[in-house]
N, C-alpha and C positions, 0 to 999 in steps of 0.2 A: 740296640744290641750290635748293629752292624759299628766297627770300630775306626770311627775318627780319630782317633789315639792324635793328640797333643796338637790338631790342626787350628783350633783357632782359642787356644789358651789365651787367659787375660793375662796373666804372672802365674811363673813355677812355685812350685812349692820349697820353701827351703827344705836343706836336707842333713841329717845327722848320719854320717855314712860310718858303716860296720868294720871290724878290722876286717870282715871276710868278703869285704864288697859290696855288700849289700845297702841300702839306706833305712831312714828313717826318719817321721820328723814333718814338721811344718802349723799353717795356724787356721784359717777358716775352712768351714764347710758349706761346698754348695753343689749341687748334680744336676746337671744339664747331660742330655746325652746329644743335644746339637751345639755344643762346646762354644756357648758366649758366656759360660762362668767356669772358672779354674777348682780344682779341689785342693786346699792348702793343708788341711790339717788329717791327715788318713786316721789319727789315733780318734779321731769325732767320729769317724765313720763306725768304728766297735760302739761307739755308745748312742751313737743316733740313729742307725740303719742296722744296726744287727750284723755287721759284717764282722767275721770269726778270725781271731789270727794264726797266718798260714801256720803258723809258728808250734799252734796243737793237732796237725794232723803230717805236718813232715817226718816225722818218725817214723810214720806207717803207709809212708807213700815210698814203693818201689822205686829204685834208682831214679832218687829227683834231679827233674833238669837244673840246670844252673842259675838260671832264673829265680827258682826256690831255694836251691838253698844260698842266695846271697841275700835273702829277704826283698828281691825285686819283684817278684809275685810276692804279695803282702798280708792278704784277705782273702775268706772264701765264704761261702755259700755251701755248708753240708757235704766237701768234697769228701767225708769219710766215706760218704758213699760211692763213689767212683773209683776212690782207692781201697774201697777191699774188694772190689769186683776184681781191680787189675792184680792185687795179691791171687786171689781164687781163680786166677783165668774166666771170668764171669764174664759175660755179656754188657759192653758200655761204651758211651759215643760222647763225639765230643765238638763240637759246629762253633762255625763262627764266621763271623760276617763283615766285609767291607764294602762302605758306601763308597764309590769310586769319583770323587770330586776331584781328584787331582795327581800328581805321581806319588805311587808306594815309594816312604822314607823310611828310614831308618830307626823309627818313632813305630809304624806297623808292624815291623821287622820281627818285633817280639811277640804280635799276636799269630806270624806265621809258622812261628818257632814253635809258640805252645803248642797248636794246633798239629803239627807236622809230628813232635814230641810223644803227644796223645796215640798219633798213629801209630808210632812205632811201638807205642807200649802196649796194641790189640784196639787201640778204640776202631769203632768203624766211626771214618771220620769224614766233615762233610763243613765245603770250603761256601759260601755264597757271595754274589755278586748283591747287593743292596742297593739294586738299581731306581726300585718304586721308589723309595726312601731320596735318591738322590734327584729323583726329578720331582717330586711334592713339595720336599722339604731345604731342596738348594736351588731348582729351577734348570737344571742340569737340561740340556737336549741329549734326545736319544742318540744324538750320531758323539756327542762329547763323551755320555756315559761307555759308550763302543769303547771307543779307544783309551779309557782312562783302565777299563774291566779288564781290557785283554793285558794291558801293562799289568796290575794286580796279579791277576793267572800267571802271568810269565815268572814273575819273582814268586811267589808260592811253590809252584813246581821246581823252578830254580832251587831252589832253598830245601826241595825234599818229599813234596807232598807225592802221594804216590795214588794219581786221578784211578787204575788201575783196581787199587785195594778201597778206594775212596770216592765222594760223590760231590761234583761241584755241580752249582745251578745258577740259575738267573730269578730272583723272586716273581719276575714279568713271565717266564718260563714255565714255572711249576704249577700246576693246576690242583697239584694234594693240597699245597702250602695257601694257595688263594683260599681252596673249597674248607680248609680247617681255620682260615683267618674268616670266615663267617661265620662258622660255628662258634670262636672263642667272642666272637662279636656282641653276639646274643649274650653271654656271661659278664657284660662290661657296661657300663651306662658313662654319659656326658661330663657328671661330674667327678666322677674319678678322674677321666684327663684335664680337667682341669686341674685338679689338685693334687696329681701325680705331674703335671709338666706344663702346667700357669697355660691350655689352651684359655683362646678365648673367642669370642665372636668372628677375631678376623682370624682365623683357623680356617685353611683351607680343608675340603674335607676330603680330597686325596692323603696328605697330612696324617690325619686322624687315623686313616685307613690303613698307611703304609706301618703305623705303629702295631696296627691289630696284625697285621702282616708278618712284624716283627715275633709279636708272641708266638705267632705259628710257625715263624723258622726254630723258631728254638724251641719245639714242641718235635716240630717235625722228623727226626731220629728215632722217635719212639712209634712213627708210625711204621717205620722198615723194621720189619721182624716180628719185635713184641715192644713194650715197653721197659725202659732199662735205664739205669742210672745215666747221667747224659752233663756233659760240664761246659760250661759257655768260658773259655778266654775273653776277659775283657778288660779297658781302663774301669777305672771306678764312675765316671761320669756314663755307665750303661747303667746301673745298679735301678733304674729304674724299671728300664725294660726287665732285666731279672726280675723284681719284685710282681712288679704284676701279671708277668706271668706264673711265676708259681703261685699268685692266686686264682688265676685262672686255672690252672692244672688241677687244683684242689675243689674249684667248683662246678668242674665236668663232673667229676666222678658221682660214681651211682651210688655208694656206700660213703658212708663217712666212719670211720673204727675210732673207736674211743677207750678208755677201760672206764670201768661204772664199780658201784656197790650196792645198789638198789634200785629200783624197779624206774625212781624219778630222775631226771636228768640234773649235772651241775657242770658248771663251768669249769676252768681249767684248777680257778683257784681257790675252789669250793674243793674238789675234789682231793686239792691236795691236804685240804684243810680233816676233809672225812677219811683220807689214808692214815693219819698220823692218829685220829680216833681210831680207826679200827688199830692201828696194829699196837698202841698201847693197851686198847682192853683186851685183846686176844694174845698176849703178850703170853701166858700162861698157856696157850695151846697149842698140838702137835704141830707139824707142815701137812702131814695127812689129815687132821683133822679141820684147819682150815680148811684145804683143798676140797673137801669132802661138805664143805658146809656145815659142818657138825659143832663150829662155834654159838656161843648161845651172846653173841653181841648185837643186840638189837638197835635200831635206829636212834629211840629216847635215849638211851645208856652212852650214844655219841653226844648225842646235843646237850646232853649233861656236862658230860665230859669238854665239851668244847667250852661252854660255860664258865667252869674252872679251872681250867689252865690258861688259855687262848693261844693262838697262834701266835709264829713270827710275828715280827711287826708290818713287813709286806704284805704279808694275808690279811690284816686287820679289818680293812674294806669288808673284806668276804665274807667275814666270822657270822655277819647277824644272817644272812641268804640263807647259811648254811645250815643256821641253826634254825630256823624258820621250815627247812625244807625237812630236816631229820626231825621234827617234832611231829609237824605231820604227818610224816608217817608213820610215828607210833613205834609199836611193836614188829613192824617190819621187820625181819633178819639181816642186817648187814653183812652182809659177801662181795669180796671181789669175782667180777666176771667184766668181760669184754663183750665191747655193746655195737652192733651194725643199726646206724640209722639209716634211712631210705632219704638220699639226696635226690639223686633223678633217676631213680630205679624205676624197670619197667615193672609191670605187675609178674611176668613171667618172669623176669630175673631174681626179685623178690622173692619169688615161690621158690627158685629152682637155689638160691642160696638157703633157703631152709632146709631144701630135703637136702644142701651138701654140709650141711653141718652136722658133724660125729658128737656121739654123746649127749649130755645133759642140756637145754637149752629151754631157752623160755621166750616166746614169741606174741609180741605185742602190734599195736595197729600200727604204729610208724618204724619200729624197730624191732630185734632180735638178740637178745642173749646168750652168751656160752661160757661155759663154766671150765672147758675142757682145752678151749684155745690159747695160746701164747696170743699178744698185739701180732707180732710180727706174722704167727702165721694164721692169723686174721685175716694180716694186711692184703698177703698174697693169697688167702683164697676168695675176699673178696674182689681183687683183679682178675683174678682169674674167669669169677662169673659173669662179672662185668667183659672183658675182653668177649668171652661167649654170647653175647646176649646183645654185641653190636656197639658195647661202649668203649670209649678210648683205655681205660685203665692209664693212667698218667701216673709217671712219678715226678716228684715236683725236682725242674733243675735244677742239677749245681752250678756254681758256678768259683772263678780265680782273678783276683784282680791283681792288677800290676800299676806300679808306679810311674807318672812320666816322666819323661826324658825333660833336663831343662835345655833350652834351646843354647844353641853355640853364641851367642852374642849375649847369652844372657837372658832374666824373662822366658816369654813364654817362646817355645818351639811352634812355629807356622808356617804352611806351608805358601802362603802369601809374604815370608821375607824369606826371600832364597838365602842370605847368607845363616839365617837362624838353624836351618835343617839338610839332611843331604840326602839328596834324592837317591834311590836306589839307580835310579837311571842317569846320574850324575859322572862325567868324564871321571874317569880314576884321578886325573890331573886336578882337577876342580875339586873333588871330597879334600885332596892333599892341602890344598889352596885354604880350602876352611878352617879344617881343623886347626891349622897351623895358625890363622887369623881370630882362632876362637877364643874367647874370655875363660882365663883360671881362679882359680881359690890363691893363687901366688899373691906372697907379698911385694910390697913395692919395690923393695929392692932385692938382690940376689944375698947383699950380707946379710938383711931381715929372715930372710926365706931360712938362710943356713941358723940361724940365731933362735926363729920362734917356729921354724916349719910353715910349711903349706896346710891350705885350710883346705883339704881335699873335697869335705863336707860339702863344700859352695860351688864344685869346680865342675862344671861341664866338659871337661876333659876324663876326669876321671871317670864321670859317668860312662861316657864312652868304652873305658876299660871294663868295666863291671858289668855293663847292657849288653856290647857286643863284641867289641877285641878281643877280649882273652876268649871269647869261645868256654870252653870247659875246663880252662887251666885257672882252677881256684887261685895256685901259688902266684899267679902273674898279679892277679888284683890285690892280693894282698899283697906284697913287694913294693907295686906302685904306692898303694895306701901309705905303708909302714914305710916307705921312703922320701913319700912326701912331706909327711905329717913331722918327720923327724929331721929335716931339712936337709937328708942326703940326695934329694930330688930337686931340680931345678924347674921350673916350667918351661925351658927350651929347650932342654932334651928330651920333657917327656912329650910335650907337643909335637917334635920332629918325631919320636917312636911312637904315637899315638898318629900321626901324617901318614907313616908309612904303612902301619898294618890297614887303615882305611883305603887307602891307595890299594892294597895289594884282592883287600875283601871285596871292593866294587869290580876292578879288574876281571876277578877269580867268580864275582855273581853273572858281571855281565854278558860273560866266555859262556856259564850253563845257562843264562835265560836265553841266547841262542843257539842252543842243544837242544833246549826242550821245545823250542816252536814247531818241530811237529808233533811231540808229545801234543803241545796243547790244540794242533787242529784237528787230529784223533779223540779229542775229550769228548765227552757227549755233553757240549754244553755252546750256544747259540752265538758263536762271536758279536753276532750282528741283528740287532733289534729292527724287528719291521714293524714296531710302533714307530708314530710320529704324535707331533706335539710340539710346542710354541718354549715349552718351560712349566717350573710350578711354582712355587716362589711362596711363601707363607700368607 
């Protein structure tokens, strides 16, 4: 989770850039969240990993940063939930993490942004230092880690975070985050990381550790207050770290809430298979008289029914389970009701969620029916017992992925080839010196360029413009775009106006990151680690 954003890329990914700035585009898939594989093809990521495009919840995301709306945040992770907290004035946080290996570039810049963004939009927001992480898993010394963290802190605040309204830490620091990275510990076995992240024998087991760590930073937001929608900024090579832990989130919990139709249990795709039986045969009867149970559609009368029609062709798997499982039971009455099973419920939480359950209900040895409940306000009054009874009540994170930066020479951005990236902490002279040295989308010649346009698409220039020059001025990226692509744009003037607004932005960060250095020796957070240690090294 902590964001190495674009530090040790193998090749960028090609890019199909937006008239409104934004990109799109590229060809393999691979996810390393300690970046010795590139992500080339983002559109695999919707079909491999489940990643959602930003593209169906920006409508209903409050005043989107610019990031969003030029398709540079590209994918999410269930952010509808963070964004109708932030429509509702709700309750919702937003963390994120950098492992401090070396100077904040230009490439981080944007995980500052979101995060800062969030803050201003009500998240309670919450910066960390990914120090375990860098000494396990890079070999980092504690006195390197010092000084790379407090650079990180300076250009964060810099940039707007407001420590104040906000909470930054050290993962070596926090004792919540250790003491819940052992509890999520217990919910995870050996070979999941391997087959979540190719560990293997020679895995050091600090390593291991600082991953389980990870879950519980990004867990962690939920323990301040109550639990509450929570969104992780990340590149797409974290999506790991996401993944497992919102399965971990899902198997703390004491309840598990499903919706059912009889007494027996079915899987996801059984159930869809006995919804479309019930509501064909009850098709004839009131909405009160469902509700009421008052239909006369019995379990056989489904499996009949399943029989001859059959399902989609997706369901097909499912069809015989289904029918198998509604034959047995017979005469049973089929009715929709919402089902509490007992994950790791105590016996008292157990009990004391029966007696909170209103109305009609029917209670069995592992689980609990209601007939009266919505899912959703299942959901929360099963957290809510759970929260009472000593357990986390988790909501599983969201999370926002963003595209990399391709590096100024081309290839990948690293922060091991200085001319490839520009240091936050890079002389305004020197950022000038790059950009202007950097590789374009131009053609070979100036009368080509006028004749067939600039291939902005390709150009680490322009990315520039649409990542961070233009700031919030949509009209600027587009102009550049539409003036290159139609060859009224040259590459040495826009490189010299792309020189100079870089010039002006490192100038204008480096003047606030020393404003804010006593903001940051006011922050309640450990500049200086009194651990020791040799390194950690994989």
């Amino acid at each position: 989770m902590s964001d190495s954003t674009h530090e040790d890329e193998e090749s960028a990914p090609e890019r199909d850039a937006r008239a409104d700035g934004g990109a799109t585009g590229a060809d393999d898939v691979a996810l390393d969240p300690w970046g010795s594989e590139t992500i080339a093809d983002y559109r695999k990521l919707f079909e491999e990993f489940g990643i959602e495009e930003f593209e169906s919840v920006l409508p209903d995301t409050p005043d989107p940063h610019y990031l969003m709306r030029r398709g540079v945040i590209f994918g999410h992770r269930e952010y509808d939930a963070v964004a109708e907290a932030m429509r509702n004035d709700e309750p919702f946080a937003a963390l994120s993490g950098f492992m401090p290996t070396g100077d904040p570039h230009i490439g981080h810049k944007l995980v500052f942004d979101e995060l800062i963004w969030h803050q201003e939009q009500g998240a309670d927001a919450f910066g960390l230092i990914a120090d375990l992480e860098a000494h396990s898993a890079r070999g980092l010394s504690w006195d390197e880690i010092d000084e790379h963290a407090r650079n990180y802190l300076l250009s964060l605040l810099a940039l707007g975070f407001d420590p104040e309204d906000g909470e930054l830490y050290r993962q070596s620091d926090n004792r919540k985050v250790q003491d819940l990275a052992f509890e999520l510990g217990s919910k995870a076995n050996f070979s999941e990381f391997e087959a979540i992240y190719d560990f293997g024998g020679e895995t050091n087991i600090s390593h291991l550790q600082s991953v389980v760590t990870q879950t519980a930073d990004i867990l962690y937001p939920q323990l301040v207050d109550e639990p509450k929608p929570t969104v992780i900024p990340v590149g797409p090579d974290q999506d790991p770290h996401v993944r497992l832990t919102r399965d971990l989130a899902v198997r703390t919990r004491f309840f598990k809430v499903t919706k059912a139709f009889a007494s027996f249990e079915l899987d996801d795709d059984e159930r869809q298979l006995v919804r479309a039986a019930y509501d064909a045969l009850a098709a004839g009867e009131t909405d009160e008289e469902r509700e009421a149970g008052e239909t006369d559609v019995r379990c056989e009368d489904a499996a009949e029914w399943l029989e001859t029609y059959g399902p989609v062709p997706e369901l097909a798997d499912a069809k015989p389970s289904a029918i198998r499982k509604l034959e047995e039971a017979g005469k049973e009455p089929l009715r929709p009701r919402v089902r509490f099973f007992d994950r790791n419920a105590t016996e008292e939480a157990f009990e004391e969620l029966i007696d909170a359950i209103e109305g009609e209900k029917r209670v069995f040895e592992g689980h609990i029916d209601t007939f009266d409940l919505s899912r959703a306000e299942a959901e929360e009054l099963a957290r809510e017992v759970e929260v009472d009874n000593g357990g986390f009540g988790f909501q599983q994170p969201s999370s926002i992925y963003h595209r990399f930066m391709t590096g100024l020479t081309g290839g990948k951005m690293s922060s091991s080839v200085p001319a490839s990236h520009i240091s936050l902490l890079d002389d305004p002279e020197d950022g000038y010196d790059k950009v202007k040295a950097a590789t374009t989308g131009g053609r070979e010649t100036a009368e080509l360029q006028r004749e067939l346009g600039g291939e902005a698409d390709d150009c680490p220039v322009y990315e520039l413009y649409a990542y961070l020059l233009a700031g919030d001025d949509d009209e600027l990226t587009k102009r550049v775009y539409e003036e290159c692509v139609n060859g009224e744009r040259l590459c040495g003037g826009c490189k010299e106006q792309a020189a100079e607004l870089m010039k002006e932005f490192l100038a204008d960060h480096q003047e606030k990151r020393e404003e804010v250095e006593d903001l940051l020796e006011q922050a309640d957070i450990d500049l200086e680690s009194d651990r020791r240690g040799s390194g950690g090294g994989h």
